[in-house]
Structures are given as C-alpha cells and as structure tokens.
C-alpha positions, -999 to +999 in steps of 0.1 A: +000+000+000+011+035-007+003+063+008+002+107-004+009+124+034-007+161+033+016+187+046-005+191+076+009+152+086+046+166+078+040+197+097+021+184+132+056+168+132+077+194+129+057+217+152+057+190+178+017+188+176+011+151+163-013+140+182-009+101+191-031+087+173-014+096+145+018+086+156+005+054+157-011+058+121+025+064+111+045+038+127+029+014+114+038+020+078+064+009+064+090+044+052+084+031+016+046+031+015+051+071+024+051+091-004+051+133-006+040+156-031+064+182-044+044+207-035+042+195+002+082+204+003+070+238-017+047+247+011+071+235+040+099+261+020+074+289+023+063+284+055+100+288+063+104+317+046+075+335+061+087+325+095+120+341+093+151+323+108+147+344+142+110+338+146+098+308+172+098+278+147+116+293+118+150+271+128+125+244+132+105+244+099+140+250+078+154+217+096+121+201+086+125+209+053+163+196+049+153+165+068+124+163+043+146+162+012+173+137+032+141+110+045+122+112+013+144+122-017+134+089-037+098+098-029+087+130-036+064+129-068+062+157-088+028+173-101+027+160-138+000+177-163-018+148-160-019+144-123-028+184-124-055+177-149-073+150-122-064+178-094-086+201-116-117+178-122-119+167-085-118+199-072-146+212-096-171+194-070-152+204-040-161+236-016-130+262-015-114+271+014-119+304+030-086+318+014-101+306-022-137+325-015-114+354-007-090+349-038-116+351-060-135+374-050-108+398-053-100+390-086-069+372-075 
C-alpha cells in the first residue's frame, strides 16, 4: 500500500503537535509506503520563509524541510500535467477554502 501524506501530517511533526493517534497511524507503515508531493516540500519552504530564521519555529521548519529532502528524496512525486488535470476535475465538485472565497472574490 502506498500512501500521499498532506503537509498538515509533515508539519504536526515538525511543530511538535502530532497527536498520538497519528503517531500510531505512522509507525505502522512501512517508510516506503510514504510518499510526498512536491508541492508539500514547496509549502514547508514557504512556511519557512514566512517565518523568518529568528522567529519561534523558523529554525525548526527549515530543519524540517532539509530533513524532508534527506528521508524522502526517492519519494517526492512531482505534479505532472496529468496528475494536475485529475487535481482540476476533482476539485470542480469540492467547496474552497476560506482563502479561495477570498482569492476570487478579489480578482486574484
């Protein structure tokens, strides 16, 4: 079995808020059945960036992302046109997220 972790698994890890249950969850996969998207390193990266080195976490989430590339280098998939394509016709039936309603309402 194979499994796509959200960046919200990577992150409650980082930030030292995974709860136990999902510790559990995760060890009892085996490392190769975990699989990221690129964009979950793209988000971890910006989350850095926002942070800043000398804000609480910054240090943190930068070490997450190097120990991201380092623990799953052989499994970080990128987002090919197809995979974008079934992204885009599975999201048509999904609700957006507060930040979407406000993207679009403001034209952005």
């Amino acid at each position: 079995m194979a499994y796509l972790l959200d960046t919200c698994v990577i992150s409650s890890f980082g930030n030292l808020t995974a709860t136990t249950a999902l510790a559990t969850w995760m060890s009892g996969i085996q490392p190769d059945e975990a699989y990221l998207s690129v964009l979950t390193l793209g988000e971890i990266r910006a989350e850095s960036s926002c942070i800043g080195p000398r804000m609480p976490g910054g240090r943190r989430t930068r070490t997450l992302a190097g120990w991201i590339e380092v623990h799953y280098a052989e499994r970080i998939l990128p987002v090919t046109a197809a995979v974008a394509d079934r992204w885009a016709d599975w999201s048509l039936n999904q609700p957006l997220p507060v930040s979407g309603r406000i993207d679009r309402r403001h034209g952005a």
